[in-house]
PDB file of N, CA, C and O in Angstrom:
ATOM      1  N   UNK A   1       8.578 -24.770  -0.527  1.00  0.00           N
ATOM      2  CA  UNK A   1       9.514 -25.441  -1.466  1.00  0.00           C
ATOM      3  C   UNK A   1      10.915 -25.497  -0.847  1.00  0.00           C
ATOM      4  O   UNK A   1      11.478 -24.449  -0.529  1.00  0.00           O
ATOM      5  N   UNK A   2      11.670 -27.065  -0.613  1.00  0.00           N
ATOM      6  CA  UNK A   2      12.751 -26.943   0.212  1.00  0.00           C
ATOM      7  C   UNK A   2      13.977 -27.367  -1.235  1.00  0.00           C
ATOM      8  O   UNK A   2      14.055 -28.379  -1.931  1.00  0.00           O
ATOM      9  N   UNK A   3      14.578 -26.411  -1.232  1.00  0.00           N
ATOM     10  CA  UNK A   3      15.444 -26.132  -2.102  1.00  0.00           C
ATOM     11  C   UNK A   3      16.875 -26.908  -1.687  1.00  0.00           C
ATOM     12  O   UNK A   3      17.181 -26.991  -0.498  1.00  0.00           O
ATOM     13  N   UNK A   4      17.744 -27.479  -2.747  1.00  0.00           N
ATOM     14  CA  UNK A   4      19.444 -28.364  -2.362  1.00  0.00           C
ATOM     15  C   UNK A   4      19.763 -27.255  -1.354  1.00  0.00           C
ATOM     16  O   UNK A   4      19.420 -26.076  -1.264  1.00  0.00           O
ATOM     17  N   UNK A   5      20.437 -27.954  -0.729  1.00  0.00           N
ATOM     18  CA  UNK A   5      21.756 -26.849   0.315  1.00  0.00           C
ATOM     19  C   UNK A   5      22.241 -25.972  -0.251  1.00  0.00           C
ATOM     20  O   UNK A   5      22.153 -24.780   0.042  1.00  0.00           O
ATOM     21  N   UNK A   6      23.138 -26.718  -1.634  1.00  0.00           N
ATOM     22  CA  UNK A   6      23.516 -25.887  -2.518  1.00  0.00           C
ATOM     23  C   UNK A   6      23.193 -24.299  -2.706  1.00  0.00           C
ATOM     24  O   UNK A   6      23.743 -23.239  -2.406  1.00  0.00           O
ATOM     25  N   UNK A   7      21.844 -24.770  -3.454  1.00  0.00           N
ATOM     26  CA  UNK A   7      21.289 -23.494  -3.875  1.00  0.00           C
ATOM     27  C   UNK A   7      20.298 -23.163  -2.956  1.00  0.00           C
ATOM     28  O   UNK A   7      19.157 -22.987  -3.384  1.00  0.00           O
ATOM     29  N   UNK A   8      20.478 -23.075  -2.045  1.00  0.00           N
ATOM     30  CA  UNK A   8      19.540 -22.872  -0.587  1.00  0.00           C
ATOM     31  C   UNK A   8      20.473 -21.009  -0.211  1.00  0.00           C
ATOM     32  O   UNK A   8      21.648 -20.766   0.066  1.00  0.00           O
ATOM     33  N   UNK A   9      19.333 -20.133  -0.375  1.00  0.00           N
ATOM     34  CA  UNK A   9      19.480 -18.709  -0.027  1.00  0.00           C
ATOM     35  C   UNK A   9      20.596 -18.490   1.053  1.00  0.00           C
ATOM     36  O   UNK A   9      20.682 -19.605   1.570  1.00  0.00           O
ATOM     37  N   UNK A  10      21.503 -17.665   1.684  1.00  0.00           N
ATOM     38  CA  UNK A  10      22.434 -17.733   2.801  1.00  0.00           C
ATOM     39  C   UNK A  10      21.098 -17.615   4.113  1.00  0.00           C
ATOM     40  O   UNK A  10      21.086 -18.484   4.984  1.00  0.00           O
ATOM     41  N   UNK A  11      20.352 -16.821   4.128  1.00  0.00           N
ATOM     42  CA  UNK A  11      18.992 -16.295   4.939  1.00  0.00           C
ATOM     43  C   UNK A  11      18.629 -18.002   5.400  1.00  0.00           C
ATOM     44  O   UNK A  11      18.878 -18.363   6.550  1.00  0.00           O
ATOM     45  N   UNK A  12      18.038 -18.956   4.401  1.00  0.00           N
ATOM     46  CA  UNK A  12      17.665 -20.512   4.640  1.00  0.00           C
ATOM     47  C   UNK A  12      18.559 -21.254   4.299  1.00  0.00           C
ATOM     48  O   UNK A  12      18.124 -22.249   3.720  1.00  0.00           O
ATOM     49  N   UNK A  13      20.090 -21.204   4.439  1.00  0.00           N
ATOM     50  CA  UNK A  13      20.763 -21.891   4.485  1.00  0.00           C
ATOM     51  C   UNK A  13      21.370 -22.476   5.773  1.00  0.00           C
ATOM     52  O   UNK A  13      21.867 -23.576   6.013  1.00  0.00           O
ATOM     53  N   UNK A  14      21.110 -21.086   6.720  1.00  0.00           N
ATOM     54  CA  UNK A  14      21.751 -21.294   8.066  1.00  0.00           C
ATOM     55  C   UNK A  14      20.480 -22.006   9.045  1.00  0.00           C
ATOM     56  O   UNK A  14      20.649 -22.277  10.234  1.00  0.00           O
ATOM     57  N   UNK A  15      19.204 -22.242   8.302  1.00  0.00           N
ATOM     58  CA  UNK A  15      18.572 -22.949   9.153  1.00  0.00           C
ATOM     59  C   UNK A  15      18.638 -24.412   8.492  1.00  0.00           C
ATOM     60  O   UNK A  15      18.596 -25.384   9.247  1.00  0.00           O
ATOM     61  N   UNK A  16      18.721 -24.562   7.366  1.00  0.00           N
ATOM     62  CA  UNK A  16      18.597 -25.642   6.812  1.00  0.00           C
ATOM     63  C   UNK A  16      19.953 -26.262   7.555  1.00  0.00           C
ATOM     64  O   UNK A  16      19.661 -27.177   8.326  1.00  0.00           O
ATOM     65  N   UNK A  17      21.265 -25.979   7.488  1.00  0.00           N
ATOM     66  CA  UNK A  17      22.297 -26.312   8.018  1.00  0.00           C
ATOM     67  C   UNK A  17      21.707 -27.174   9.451  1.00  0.00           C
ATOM     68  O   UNK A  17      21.896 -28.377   9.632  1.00  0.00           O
ATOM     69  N   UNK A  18      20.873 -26.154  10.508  1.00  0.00           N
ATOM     70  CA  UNK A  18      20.661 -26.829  11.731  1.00  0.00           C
ATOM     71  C   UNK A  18      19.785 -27.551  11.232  1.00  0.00           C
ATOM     72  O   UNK A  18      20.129 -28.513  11.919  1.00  0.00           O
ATOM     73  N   UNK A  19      18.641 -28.104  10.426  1.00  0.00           N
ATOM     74  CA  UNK A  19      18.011 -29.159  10.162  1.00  0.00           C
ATOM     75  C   UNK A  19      18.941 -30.176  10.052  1.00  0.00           C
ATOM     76  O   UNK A  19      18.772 -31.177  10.749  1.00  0.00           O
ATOM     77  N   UNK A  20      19.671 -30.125   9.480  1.00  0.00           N
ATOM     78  CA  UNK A  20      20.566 -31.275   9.087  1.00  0.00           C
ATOM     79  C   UNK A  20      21.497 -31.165   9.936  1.00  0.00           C
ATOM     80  O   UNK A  20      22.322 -31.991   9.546  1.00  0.00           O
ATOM     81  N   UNK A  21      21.912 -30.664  10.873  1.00  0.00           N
ATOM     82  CA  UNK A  21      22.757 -31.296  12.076  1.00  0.00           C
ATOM     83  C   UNK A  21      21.252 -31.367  13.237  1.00  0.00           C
ATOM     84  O   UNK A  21      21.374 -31.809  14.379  1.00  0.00           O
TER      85      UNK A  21
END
């Protein structure tokens, strides 16, 4: 389950960040 940035955990936020760059 891929959760907003927003509310995206700090743990899957910093990968989600490199998804999106």
């Amino acid at each position: 389950m891929v959760a907003p940035e927003r509310e995206i955990p700090s743990g899957e936020g910093e990968e989600s960040q490199r998804t999106l760059l």
